[in-house]
N, C-alpha and C positions, 0 to 999 in steps of 0.2 A: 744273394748273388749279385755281381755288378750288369750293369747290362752292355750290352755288344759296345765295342770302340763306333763312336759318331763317325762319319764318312766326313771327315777334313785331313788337308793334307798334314802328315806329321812331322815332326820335326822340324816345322820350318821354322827359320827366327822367331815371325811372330807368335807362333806355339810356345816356343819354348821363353820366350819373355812372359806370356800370359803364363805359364805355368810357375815362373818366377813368383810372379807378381800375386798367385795366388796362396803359393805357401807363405808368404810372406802378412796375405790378407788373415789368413788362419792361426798365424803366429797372435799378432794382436789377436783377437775375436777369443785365442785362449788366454792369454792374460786378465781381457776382460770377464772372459764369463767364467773361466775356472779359478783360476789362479787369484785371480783378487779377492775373490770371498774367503779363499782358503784362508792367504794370507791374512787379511782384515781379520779375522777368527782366532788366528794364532795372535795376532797384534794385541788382542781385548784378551781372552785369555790370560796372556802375559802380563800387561799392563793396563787395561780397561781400567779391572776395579778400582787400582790405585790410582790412577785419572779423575774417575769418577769422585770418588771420594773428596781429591783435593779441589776438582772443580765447585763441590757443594760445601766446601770450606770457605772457599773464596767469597762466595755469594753470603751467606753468613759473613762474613769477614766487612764485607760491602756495604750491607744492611746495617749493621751492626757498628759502621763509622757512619752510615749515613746520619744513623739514629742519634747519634752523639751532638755530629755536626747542627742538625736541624735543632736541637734542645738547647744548646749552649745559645745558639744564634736568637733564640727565644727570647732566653733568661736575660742576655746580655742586650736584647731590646724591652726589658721589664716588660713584658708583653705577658699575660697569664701561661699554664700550664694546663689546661681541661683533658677529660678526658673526652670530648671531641675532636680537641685540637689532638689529640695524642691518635684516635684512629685516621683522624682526614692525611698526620704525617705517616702513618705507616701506610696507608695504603697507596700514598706518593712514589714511597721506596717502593711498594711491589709493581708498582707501576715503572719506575726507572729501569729495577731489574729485570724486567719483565723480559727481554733480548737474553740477558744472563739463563734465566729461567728457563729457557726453548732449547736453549746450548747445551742445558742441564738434561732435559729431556731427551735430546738428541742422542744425548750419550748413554744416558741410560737403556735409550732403545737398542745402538747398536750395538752392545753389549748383552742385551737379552737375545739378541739376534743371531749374534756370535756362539752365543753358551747351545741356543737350540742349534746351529749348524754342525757343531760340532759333535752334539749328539746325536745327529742323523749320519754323519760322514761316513760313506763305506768306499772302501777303497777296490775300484774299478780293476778286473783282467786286462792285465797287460794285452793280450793279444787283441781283446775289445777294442781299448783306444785305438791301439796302430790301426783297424779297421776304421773306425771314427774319421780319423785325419785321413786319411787316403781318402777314403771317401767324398767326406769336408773340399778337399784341396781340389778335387774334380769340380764338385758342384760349383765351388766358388770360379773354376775356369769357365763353365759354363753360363750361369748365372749371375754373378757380379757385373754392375752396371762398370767397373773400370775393364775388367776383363772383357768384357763381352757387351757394351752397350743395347746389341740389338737386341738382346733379349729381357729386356725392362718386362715384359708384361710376365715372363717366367719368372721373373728375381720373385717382383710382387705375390706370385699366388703363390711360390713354395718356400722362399727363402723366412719367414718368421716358424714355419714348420721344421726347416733344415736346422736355425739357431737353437731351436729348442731338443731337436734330437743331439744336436752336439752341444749342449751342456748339459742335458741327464746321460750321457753316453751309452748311445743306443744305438748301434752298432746294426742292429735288424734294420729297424727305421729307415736312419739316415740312406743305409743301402738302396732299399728301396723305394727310397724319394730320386736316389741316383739313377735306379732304372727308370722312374717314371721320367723325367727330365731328358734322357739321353731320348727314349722313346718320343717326346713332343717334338724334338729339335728334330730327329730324324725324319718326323712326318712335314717338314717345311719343306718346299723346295727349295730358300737361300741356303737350308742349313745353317752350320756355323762357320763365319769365312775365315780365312785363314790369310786377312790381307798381309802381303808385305813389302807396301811401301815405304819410302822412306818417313813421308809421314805418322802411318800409323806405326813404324817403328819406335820411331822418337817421342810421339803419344806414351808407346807403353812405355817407355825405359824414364820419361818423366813420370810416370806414374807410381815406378819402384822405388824412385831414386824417395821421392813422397812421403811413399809410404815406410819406406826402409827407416827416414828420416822420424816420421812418426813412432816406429816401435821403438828407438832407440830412446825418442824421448821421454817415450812410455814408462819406459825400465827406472828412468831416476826418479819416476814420480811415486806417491806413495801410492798406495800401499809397497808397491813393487819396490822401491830402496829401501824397505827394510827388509829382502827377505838373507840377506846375508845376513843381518846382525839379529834376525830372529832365531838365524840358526846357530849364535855366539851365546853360550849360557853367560860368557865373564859380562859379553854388554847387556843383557837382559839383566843379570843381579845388578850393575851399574845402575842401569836405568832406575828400576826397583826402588833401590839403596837414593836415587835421587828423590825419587817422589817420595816417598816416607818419611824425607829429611823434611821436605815442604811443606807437607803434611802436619810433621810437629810445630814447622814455624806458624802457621795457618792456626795451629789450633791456640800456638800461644799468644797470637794477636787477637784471636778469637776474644781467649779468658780478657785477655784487657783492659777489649771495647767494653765488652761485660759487664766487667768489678765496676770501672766509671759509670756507666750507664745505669747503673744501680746504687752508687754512691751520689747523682746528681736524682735520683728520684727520688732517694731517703731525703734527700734536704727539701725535696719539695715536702715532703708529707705524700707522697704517691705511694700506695703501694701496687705490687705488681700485677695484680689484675685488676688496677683501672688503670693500664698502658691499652685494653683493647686487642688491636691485633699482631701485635710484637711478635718476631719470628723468635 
């Protein structure tokens, strides 16, 4: 249950700008904490593995002219061919690509990451959320150091308990952080003031104009600009259909590097396990 309405005056401008300013703070706060994993999730799903794929093509691909370049550059100084020299240059390359290699990693993580969220995802009671956000959009009047600066020592002790009940949507919780919250304010004598001067007007309406400014920016960023075209099956098979293409090129530059690399080791007399640590 919510608890008792706080004893400040209502309605008055600076209410109702703080009340702006706070749906506006919860809008972000769900892009962030809901909306973008979702998205991200559906993003790998769709297109991760074929990401993935091509990015560890690349890297082979990289390797794989490194290895060329560094032999040729050998031969062409009649400099020997050992198989020392042959592991000190491979492990050069894995050291080059090593930046490549993390990127490689990275992706593969956020893709094992994506596959498990998706297999957890259950999809929240309507009526829960709209509880959620109401809830949300109070506390954030109360609590928010832009809303509400004087209450910094409440933001502190409830607000990392608040973010977490509104991204497992927990509708009980959150509620009940709302009553405790209205209850400590209520026990102050400032309370919560309801100034409205011009200053503190112009405070909050710079403070929306901000923030307004920020979720908008928010939305073109990704994950969030793609959630139209995640929901386009023709640009997601585009997409698709792009990296596959890439992929085959990838793999035929791949063969290439290869075949030569193999033809420049036959003439030394090399055969292919005294290269060492060849990817």
């Amino acid at each position: 249950m919510y608890a008792s309405p706080i004893s400040v005056q209502v309605n008055s401008p600076a209410d109702a700008l703080r009340g702006e300013l706070s749906a506006i703070i919860e809008s972000i706060d769900e892009l962030q904490t809901r909306v973008a994993p979702q998205l991200e999730a559906r993003y790998q799903a769709a297109l991760g593995r074929l990401e993935l794929q091509l990015l560890s093509l690349q890297i082979e691909v990289q390797a794989a002219r490194r290895q060329l370049e560094l032999l040729q550059s050998r031969l062409n100084r009649g400099e020997p061919v050992t198989a020392e020299w042959l592991a000190g240059m491979n492990a050069q390359i894995a050291a080059e690509l090593g930046e490549w290699q993390q990127k490689r990693e990275t992706a593969a993580q956020a893709l094992s990451a994506a596959q498990k969220f998706l297999a957890g995802l259950s999809t929240a009671d309507a009526d829960e959320v709209k509880r959620v956000k109401t809830a949300y959009r109070r506390l954030a009047r109360y609590l928010h150091p832009d809303a509400s600066p004087e209450n910094s020592d409440l933001f502190e002790r409830y607000w990392p308990v608040v973010q977490d009940a509104y991204l497992q949507i927990d509708a009980a919780l959150i509620e009940a952080l709302l009553h405790l919250v209205a209850h400590a304010i209520n026990e102050r004598t400032d309370k919560l003031p309801a100034i409205d001067s011009d200053i503190e007007l112009d405070r909050l309406r710079g403070l929306i104009a901000t923030q307004a400014e920020r979720l908008a920016r928010l939305k073109t960023q990704a994950p969030f600009c793609y959630a139209a075209q995640l929901g386009d099956e023709t640009w997601v098979a585009t997409r698709q259909a792009a990296l596959e293409a890439a992929i085959v090129g990838e793999s035929e530059r791949l063969a290439h590097f290869v075949i030569r690399h193999s033809e420049l080791m036959a003439l030394l007399g090399i055969s292919p396990v005294a290269k060492g640590g060849d990817d």
